[in-house]
N, C-alpha and C positions, 0 to 999 in steps of 0.2 A: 505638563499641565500647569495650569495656573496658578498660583496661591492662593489661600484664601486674605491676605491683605490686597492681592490683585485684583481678586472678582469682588471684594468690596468697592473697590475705587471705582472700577468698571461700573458698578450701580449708580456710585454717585456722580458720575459724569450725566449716566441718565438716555447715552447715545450707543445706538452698535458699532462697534468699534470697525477701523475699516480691515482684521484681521476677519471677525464674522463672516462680514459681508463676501471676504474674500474665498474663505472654504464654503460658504451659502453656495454660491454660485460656480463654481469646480464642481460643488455635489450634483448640482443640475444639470451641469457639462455633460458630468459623467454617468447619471443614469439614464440620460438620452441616448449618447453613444450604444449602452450596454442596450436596450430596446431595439436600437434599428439596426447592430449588427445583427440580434435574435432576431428580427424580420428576416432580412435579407439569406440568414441561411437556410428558414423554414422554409420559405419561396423558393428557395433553387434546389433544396433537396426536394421537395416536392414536383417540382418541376422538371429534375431527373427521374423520379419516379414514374412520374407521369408519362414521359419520355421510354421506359424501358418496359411500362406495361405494352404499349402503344407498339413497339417491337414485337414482343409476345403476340399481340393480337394479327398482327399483320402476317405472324406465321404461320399462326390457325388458319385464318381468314384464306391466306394462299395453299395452303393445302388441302382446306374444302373447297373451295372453287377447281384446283385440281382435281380434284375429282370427280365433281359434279361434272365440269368439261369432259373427263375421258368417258363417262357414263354416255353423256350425251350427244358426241359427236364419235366415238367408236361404238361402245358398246353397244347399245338403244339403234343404233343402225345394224349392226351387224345381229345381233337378236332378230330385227325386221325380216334381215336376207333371211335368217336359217330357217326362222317360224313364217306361219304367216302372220297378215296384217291385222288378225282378231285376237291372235293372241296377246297377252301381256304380262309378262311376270314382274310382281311387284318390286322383290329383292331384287332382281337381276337389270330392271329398265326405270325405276322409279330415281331420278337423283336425289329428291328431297329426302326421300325414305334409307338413300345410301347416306347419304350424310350425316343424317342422324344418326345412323346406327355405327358407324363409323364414330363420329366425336361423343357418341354416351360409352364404347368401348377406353375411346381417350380419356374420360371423365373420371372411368372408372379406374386409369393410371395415374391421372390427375387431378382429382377431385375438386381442386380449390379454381378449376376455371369452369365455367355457367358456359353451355352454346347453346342458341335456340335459332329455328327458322319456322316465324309464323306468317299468317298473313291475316286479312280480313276476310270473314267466309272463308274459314280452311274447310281443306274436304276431312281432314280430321280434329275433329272437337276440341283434343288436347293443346294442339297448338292454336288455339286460336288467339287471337294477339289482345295481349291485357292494356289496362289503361295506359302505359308509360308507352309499349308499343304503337297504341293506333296516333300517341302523339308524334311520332317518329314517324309513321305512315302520313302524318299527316304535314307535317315540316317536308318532309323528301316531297309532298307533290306540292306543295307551295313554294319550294326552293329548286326548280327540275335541274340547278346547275351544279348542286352540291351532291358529290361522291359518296360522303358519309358523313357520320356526328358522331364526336368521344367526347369524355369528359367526366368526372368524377357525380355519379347519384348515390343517395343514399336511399338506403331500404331497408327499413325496422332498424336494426341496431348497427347494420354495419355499413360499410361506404363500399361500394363497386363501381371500377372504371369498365365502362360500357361504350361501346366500338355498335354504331349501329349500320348497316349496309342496304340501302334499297332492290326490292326484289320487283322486279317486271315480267309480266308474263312475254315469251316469246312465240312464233306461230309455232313450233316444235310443243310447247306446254298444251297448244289449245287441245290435243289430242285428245288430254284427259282432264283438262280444266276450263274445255271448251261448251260445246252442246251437250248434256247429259246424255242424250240418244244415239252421240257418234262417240259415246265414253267406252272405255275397253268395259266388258263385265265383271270382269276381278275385280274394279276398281268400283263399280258400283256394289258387286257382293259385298265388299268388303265397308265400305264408307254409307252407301243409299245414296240416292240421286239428290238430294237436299242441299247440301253443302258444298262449294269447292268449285261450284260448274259456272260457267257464264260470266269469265272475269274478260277485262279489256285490254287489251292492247297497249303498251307504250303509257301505261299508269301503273304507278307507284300503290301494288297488292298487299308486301308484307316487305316483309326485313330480318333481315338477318345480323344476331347480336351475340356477342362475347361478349363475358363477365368477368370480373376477375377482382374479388374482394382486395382492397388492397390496406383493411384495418392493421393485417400485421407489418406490411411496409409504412404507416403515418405511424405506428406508435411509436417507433424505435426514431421516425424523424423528428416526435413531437419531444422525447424525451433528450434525442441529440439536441434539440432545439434548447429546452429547458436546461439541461449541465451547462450547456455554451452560453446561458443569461447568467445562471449561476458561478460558472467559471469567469464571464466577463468580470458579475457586479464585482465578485469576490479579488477578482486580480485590481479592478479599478478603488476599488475599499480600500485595497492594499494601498494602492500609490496615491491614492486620499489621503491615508490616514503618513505617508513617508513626506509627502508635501507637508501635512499638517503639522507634523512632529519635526521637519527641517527649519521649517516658518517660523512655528512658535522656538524651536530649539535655540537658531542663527541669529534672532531678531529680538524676539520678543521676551524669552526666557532671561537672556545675557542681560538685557538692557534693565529686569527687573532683578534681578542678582546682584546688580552693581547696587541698583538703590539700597536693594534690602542690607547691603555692605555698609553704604553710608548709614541708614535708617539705625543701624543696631551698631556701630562703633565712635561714629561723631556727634560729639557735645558741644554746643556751647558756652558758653560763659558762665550761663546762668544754670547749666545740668542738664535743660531740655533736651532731649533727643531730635534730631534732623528731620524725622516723620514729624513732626509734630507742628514745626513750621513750614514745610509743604506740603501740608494734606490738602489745601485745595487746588493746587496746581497739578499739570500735565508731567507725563514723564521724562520730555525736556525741561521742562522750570524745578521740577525737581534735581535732575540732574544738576543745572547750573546752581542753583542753591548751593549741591552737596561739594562742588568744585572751590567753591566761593570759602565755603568753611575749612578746605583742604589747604588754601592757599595761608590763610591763616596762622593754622595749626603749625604749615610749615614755619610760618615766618618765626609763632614762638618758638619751635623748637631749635632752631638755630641759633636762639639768641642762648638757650641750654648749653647747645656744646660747644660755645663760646664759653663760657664760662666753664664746663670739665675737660678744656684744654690744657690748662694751667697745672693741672693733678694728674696727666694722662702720660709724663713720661715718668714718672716714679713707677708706676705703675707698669707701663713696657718693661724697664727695665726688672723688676723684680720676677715678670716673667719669665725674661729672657734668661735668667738665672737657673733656673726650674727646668729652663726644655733643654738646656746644653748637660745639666746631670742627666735626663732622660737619653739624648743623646749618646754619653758615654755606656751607659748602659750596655744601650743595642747596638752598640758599637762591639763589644763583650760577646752578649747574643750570636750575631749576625756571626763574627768570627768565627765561636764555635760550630753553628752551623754552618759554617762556609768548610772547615775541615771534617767534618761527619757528611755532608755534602761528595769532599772531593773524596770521602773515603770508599763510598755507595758507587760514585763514579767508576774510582780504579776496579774495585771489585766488579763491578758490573762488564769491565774492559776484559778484567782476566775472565770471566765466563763466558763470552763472546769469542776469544781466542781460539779456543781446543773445544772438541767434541769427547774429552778423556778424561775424568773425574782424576784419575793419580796426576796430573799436569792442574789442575785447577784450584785444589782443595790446598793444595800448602802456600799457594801465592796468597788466597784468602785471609788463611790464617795469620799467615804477617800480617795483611791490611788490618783485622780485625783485632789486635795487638795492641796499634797505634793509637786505639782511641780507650784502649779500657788498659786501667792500672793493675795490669795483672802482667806478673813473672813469664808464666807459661800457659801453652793453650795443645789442644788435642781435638778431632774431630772426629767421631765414630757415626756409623753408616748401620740401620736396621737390617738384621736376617731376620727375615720374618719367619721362613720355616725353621729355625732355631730358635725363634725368640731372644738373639741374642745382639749386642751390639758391639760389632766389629771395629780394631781401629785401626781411621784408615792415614794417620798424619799425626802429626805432633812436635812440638815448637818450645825444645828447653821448660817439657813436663814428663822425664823421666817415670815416676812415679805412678804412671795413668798403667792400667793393665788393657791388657791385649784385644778381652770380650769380656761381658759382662752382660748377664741373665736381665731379661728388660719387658715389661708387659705393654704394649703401646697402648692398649686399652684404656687403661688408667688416667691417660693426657687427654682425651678426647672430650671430657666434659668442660676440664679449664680451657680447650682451646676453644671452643663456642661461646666460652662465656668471655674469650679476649681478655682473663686477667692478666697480667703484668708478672705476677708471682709464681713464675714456670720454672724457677730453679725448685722452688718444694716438691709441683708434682712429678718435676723428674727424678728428683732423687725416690719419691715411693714408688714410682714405676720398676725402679731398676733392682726388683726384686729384694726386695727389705734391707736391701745396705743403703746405708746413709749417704753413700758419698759415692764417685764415680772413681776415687782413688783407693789405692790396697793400706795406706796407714791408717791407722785412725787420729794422728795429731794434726795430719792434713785434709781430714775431711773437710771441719768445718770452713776452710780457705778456698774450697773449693764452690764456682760459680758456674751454671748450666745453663745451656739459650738451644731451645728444639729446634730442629732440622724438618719444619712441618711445611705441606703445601697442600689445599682444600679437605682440611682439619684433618691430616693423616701427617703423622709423625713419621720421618724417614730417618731421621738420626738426630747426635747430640753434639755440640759447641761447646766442650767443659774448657774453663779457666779455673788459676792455680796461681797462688798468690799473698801476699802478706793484706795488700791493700783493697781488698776488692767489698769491703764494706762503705767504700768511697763513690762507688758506682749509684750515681742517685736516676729517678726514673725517667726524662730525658735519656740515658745513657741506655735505660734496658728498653726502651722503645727501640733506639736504635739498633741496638744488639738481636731486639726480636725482629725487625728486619730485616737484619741480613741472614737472621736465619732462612726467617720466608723465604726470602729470592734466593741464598741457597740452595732449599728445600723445592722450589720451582725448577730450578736448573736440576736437579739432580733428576726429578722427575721429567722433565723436556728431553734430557738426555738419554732418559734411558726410553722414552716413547720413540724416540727417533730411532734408537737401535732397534728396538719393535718392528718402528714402520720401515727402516730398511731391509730387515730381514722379511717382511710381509711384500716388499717391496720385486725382491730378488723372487721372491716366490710366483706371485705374479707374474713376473717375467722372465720366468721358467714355463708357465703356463700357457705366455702369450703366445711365446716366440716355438712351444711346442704344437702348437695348430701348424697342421700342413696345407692347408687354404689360405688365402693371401687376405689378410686384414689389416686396414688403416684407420686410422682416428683422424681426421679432417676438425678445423674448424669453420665458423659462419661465413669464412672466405677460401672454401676449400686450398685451406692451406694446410700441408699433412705438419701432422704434432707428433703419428707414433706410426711406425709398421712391425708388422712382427719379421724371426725372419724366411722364411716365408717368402714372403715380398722381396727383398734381397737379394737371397739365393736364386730368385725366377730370373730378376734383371740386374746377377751380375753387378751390384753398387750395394754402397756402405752407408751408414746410418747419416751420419754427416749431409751426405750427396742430399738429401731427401725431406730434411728435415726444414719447413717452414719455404716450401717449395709447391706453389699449385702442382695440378698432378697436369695439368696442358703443358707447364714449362718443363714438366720432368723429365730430362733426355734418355726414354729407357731405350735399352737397345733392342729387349727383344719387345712383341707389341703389347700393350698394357690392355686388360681386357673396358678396364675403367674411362677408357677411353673411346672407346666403340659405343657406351651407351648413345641411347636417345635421352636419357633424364639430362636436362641443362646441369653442368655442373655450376653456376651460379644463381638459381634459385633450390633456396634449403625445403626439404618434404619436410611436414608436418605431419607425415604419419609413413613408416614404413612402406619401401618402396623395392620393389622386385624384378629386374629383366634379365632375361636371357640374350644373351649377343656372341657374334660369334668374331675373331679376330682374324688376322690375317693368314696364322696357322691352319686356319679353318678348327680349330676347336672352340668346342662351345663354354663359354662359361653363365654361372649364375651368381650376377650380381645383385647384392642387397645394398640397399640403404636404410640405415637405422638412426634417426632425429633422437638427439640426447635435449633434453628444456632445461632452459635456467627457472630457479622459482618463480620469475614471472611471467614463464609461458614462454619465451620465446627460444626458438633452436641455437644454439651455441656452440655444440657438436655433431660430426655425422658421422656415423661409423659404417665402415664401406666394408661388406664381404663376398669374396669374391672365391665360387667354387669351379674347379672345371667338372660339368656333367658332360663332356663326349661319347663318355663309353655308356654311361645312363642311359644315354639318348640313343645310343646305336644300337642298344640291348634292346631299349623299348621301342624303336621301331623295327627290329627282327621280330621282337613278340607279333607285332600289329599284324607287319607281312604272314607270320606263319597263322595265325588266326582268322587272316584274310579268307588264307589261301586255305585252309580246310575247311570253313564256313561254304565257300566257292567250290569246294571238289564237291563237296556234299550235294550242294542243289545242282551242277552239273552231272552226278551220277544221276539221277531221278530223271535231270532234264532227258537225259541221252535216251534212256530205259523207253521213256514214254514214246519219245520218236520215233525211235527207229524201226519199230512193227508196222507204223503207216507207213515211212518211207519203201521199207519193204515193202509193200501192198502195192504204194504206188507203181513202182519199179515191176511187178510182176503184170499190171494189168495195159502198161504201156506194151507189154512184149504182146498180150495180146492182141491189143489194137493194132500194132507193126505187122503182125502177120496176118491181119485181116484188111489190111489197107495198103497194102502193098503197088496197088494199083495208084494211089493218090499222092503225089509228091507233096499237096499243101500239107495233107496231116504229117506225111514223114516229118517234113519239116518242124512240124508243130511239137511231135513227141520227140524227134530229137531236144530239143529246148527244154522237155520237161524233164527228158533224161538226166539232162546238161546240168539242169538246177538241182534235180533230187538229188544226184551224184556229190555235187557241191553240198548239199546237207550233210548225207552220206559222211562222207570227209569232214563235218565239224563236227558229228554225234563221234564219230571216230576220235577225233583230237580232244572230245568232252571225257568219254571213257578212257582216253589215255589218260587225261587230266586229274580225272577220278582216283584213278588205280595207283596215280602216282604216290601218293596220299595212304595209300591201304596196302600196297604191296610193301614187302619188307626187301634191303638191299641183299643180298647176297654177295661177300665183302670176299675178296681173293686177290693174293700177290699178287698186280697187274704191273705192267711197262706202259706208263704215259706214253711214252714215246710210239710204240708198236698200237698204238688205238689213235694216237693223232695221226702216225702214216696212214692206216686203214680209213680212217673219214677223208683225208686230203685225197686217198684215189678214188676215193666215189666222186668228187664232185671236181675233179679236176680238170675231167675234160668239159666237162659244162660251164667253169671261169673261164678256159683258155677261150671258146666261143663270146665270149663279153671281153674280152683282152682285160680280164683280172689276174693280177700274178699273187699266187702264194708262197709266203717266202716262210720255210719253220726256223726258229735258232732253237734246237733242244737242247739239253745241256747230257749230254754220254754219260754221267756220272750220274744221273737221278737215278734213286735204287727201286726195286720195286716199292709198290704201295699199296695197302688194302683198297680196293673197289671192285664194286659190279661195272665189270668194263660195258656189259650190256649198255645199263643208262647211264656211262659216260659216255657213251658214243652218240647219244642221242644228244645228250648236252652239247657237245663239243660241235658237231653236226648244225643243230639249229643254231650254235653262234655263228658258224661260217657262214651259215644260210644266208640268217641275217643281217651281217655283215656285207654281203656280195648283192644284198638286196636294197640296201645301203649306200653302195657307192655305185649300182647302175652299170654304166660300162665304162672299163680302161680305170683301173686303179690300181691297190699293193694291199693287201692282206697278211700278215704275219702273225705268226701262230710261236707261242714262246712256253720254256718248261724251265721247270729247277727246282730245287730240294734245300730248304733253307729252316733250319732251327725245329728239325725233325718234321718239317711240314711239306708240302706241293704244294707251287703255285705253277697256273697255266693261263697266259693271256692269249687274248683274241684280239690284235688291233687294227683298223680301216683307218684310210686317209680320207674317209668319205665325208656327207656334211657338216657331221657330228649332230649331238641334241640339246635343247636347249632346258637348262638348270631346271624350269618350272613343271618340262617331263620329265626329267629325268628320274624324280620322285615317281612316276606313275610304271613305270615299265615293264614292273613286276605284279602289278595288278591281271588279274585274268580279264580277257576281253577289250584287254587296251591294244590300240594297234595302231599305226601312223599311214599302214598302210590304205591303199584306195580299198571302197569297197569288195566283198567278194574275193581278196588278195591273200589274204589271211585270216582266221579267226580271232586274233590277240592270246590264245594260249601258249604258245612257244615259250618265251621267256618265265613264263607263269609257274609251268609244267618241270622246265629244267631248276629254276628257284627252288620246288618242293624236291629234287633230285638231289642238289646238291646239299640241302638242309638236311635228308636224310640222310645225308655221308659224314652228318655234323661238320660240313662245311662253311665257305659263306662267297658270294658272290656278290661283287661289285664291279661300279663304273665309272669309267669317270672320262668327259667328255665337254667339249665347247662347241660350238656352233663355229664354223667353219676350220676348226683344229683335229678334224676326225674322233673317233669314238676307240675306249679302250675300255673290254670285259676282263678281270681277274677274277679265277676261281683258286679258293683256297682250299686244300685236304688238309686236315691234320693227323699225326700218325694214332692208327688206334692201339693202345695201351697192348689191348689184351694180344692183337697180334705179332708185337716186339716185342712179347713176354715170350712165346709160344717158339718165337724164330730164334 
């Protein structure tokens, strides 16, 4: 801002200066600008508005005219056909009458849109068309080329955009908008003949208009409108008022600072002050004034220190006298601190050395020797649960005892207060003796410096000595220094032994997880595994360590690498998949994002479970829940059927023997037989299915062997017909084994079935046994198509079948699944598309029967 010496001068010039003039019209600039951008966005948001009510309307608009159309070109005709031509239902043929009652139902989900369709002379009162209407009735027949008219009206208090549409009667209206006398009579019961009759043709009768207040969409623009003037003026004030204050700052401020510099330090001759002889000049003539007096002044001054030339080297020189004693001085200084310096140093070297306080603590001692006039020295170490002070070193001070009763308590108020004077509270700490020695002629020789670090006293530093009253406080500063660092080492030392042992603990913890866990960093490069990991893939810690896990050469296959999660982008939130490896086992990999304080991922922690046997458990649960859900509504199903099919079957016999003469019907009931029969046979395989489920095994010493020859001769001579060979490898040694040979035979049966049914004609079938880790296994294997992976999951479903219609039921494999689950076995398969098909069933031995045997 100006001075008040400035805006006086300013008056007496008498002109606006061309600063004024200059922000005058910037101000103008700028409240123009802030005006017309506020135009400009009230108009176009308005104008979006306007635009999106105009959407809205055109979809009313299209969905009454849909309907009015289907009224009147389906409906109103087809009414015609059914009734006759006198009749007329209002609701049912009226469009006008549907529309409205159509958009007052919408009105009443929408309230805030208006639809009206009136005319002039309606045949009902209510709509008869008000003033704004018949001006719109009257525009449309003055304008016959214009479709419609929108645009924002106002009515009582609020603004509506209003969509208006011309309605013409067509010959289909004149029916009932025509002659009163050819008018339906509903329409005159209802309305009187007065109103609505004898309109024209191909003129402009009423209109049809949608409303749609739109006060709440202008206020929110008028008020966007107003922040946005406000936000302008406000941002352009701003850079108003950053111009104004640069201007005046750069320019006009400087240039009156200097005067007011000249104005208040330069004299004349005669005492006058510089204002005084350009008060009526400009602030260039003033300047050149103040220059003019400058040049002057220099000129006397020079002719000054000409003259205290002459006296200025007496004067050097007696300084120079002065600063070379000061010199010596800090020459003295500097030294001392340069060896209390190297002393801090070495000490600092020997604690850096060893992680072992008996290796640290006596090199110190020497260092600290060398700087203090003292004979001997000792260092003792706090036991806190004794309260005593152990020692643990000592340096030509015979005389120091071993321990000594010590309260630390006592030191902890002088060490907050930082006095200096730590040899007093230690010797009262140390249990009412005076001195840290056992004589008393050498107590009072005796000097103490605490062993503390964040105000906790860990031990004591005594010296011992004739001269230790020479030690001035320079020296016990230093002394309480090296106690601190000391005192910090002692404690660094022993947190590390802490954290080492916390350390081992941990990884005892880690490395005892039997799942495989890694610590990844932000470029999944491994940091840690447990082992765990190791032991899977055979390598050693080294191997692995700051190694992505893609470069990692594992030998066996890593599951971590079968994900789909990118291993180069980090989750920000735990991450879960299941995959399976080349093993074919399954694992469940986690990813767990470790953050640094600012949020960002820095570590991942990768765990990795095998769930195989989870998974195999919990899809036997599935299958055996399947499959007794299934037996259930198969028994019921079966029950229900088979009394008709029965029925059936009994009254075809009669019809056979009453039409014996007629070969079509034989024909015909043979067919029915044909198919009942075929029922017959799957209620059959349902109640096998059923019972499978509900009957219990009846478990007896069997020979695998002697129930596989028994199925291979049933069905041997029906392969050799298909030139299928069966080939068994049993193994002579399998011992007996608990089973109901009954429904092993049925199991073992339906595989070969299906197997032979499988490879069609001319294949190898092999049929295998053996007794391994007290258990049966028996395969079933064909060199036929084999199946492919995506059925292979379905096979034991009931009602799955690959085969052609009417070939099979899909119970077979279903039936033997609950057979051999009831033997608490387990059957499997395992098969590829063009590598043939192989079934294992496994027994295992029952307890209670090789208890018994």
């Amino acid at each position: 801002m100006l001075k008040a010496d400035d805006v006086s001068a300013e008056s007496r010039r008498g002109t606006i200066g061309l600063q004024s003039k200059f922000l005058l019209g910037l101000a103008c600039i700028f409240l123009c600008f802030c005006i017309v951008a506020t135009t400009l966005l009230y108009l176009h948001e308005k104008k979006m508005l306007e635009e999106d009510v105009f959407q809205k309307t055109e979809l009313i608009m299209a969905a009454v005219e849909s309907t009015r159309g289907y009224v009147r070109e389906v409906l109103r005709p087809k009414m015609y056909e059914v009734l006759d031509d006198k009749t007329f239902i209002l609701e049912a043929m009226s469009t006008s009458y549907i529309s409205r009652v159509v958009m007052d139902r919408f009105q009443d989900t929408l309230p805030s849109f208006e639809y009206r369709r009136v005319a002039i002379n309606a045949t009902n009162p209510n709509f008869e068309a008000n003033a704004l209407e018949k001006e719109k009735i009257k525009f449309f027949n003055e304008n016959p080329t214009a479709s419609d008219w929108h645009g924002i009206v106002k009515s009582g208090n609020q603004h509506l955009y209003m969509r208006f549409l011309p309605v013409q009667y067509s010959t289909s209206c004149f029916r009932c908008h025509g002659d009163p006398s050819a008018a339906p009579q509903t329409v005159i019961h209802l309305y009187g003949d007065q109103h609505g009759f004898n309109h024209k043709p191909d003129v402009v009768s009423g209109v049809v208009s949608v409303g749609v207040p739109i006060n709440v969409g202008l206020m929110p623009i008028l008020e966007v409108a107003w922040k946005v003037f406000f936000i302008t003026f406000i941002s352009v004030f701003s850079l108003y008022g950053i111009i104004w204050f640069f201007f005046n700052r750069l320019i006009i401020s400087d240039l009156h600072d200097l005067l007011e510099i000249f104005r208040d330090n330069l004299r004349d001759e005669h005492g006058e002050q510089l204002y005084e002889q350009a008060r009526t000049k400009d602030e260039f003539g003033e300047l050149a004034t103040s220059i003019h007096v400058v040049a002057r002044h220099l000129q006397k001054t020079r002719k000054q220190l000409e003259d205290y030339a002459e006296n200025l080297e007496k004067k050097v020189e007696d300084r120079t006298i002065a600063l070379q004693r000061s010199e010596n001085i800090l020459r003295e200084k500097v030294s001392t601190r340069g060896q209390e310096l190297r002393t801090l140093n070495t000490i600092s070297e020997l604690i850096t050395r060893s992680v072992h306080l008996v290796d640290i603590l006596p090199s110190v001692l020497q260092q600290a020797l060398k700087v203090i006039p003292a004979s001997g020295a000792g260092i003792y170490l706090l036991d806190r649960k004794k309260a005593m002070l152990v020692l643990q070193c000592r340096e030509n001070a015979d005389v120091l005892d071993e321990t000594i009763p010590f309260d630390p308590s006592v030191c902890l108020p002088f060490l907050d207060e930082k006095m200096l004077d730590f040899d007093g509270f230690i010797q009262e700490a140390a249990c009412s003796q005076i001195s840290l020695a056992s004589e008393e002629a050498v107590l009072v020789n005796n000097f103490n410096v605490p062993l503390c670090c964040r105000g906790q006293v860990l031990g004591v530093m005594t010296f011992v000595g004739d001269k230790l009253e020479k030690v001035d406080a320079q020296q016990q500063e230093l002394l309480f220094s090296i106690g601190h660092q000391i005192g910090v080492t002692i404690e660094s030392l022993q947190n590390i032994s802490r954290l080492m042992n916390s350390k081992e603990l941990l990884q005892s913890v880690f490395d005892g997880i039997s799942d495989v866990v890694i610590l990844l960093d932000s470029k999944y490069r491994i940091k840690m595994v447990n082992k765990a990991f190791l032991d899977q893939h055979d390598m050693v810690l080294e191997e692995v360590l700051n190694r992505s896990l893609a470069d990692l050469p594992t030998p066996n296959s890593c599951p971590l690498k079968a994900c789909k999660t990118p291993l180069t982008a980090l989750p920000t939130s735990p991450v879960v998949e299941q995959v399976q490896n080349q093993d074919n086992n399954i694992y469940e990999v986690t990813f767990y994002p470790q953050f640094s304080e600012q949020g960002d991922v820095h570590n991942v922690v990768c765990y990795s479970k095998n769930i195989t046997e989870k998974k195999e458990i919990e899809r036997r649960n599935r299958q055996t829940e399947k499959l007794v859900a299934v037996g259930q509504l198969a028994a019921g199903v079966a029950h229900e059927i088979n009394n008709p099919l029965g029925v059936i079957l009994c009254y075809t016999d009669i019809i056979k023997e009453n039409s014996l003469d007629n070969e079509e019907i034989m024909a015909d009931i043979e067919v029915i037989e044909r198919h009942t029969e075929n029922c017959r046979r799957i209620v059959a395989d349902l109640l096998d299915f059923s019972r499978s489920k509900k009957l219990e095994i009846n478990r007896q010493p069997e020979s695998i062997n002697e129930i596989i020859g028994n199925v291979l001769s049933m069905v041997q001579q029906q392969f050799i017909k298909k030139r299928i060979n069966l080939v068994s490898e049993l193994d002579t040694a399998t011992p007996l084994f608990p089973m109901d040979s009954r429904r092993m035979k049925q199991v073992l049966l339906n595989l070969i079935m299906n197997a032979g049914q499988a490879i069609g004609n001319t294949g190898n079938i092999t049929i295998r046994s053996w007794s391994e880790n007290a258990g049966l296994f028996i395969e079933v294997e064909d060199d036929g198509p084999g199946i492919s992976k995506d059925i292979q999951d379905k096979i034991f479903d009931p009602f799955f079948s690959t085969k052609e219609p009417g070939e099979g039921s899909g119970l077979g494999l279903s039936v033997s699944y609950g057979i051999i689950h009831e033997h608490d076995g387990e059957i499997m398969v395992r098969s590829a598309p063009g590598q043939g098909t192989c079934f294992t069933v496994v027994l295992p031995a029952v307890q209670e029967y090789l208890t018994n045997k």
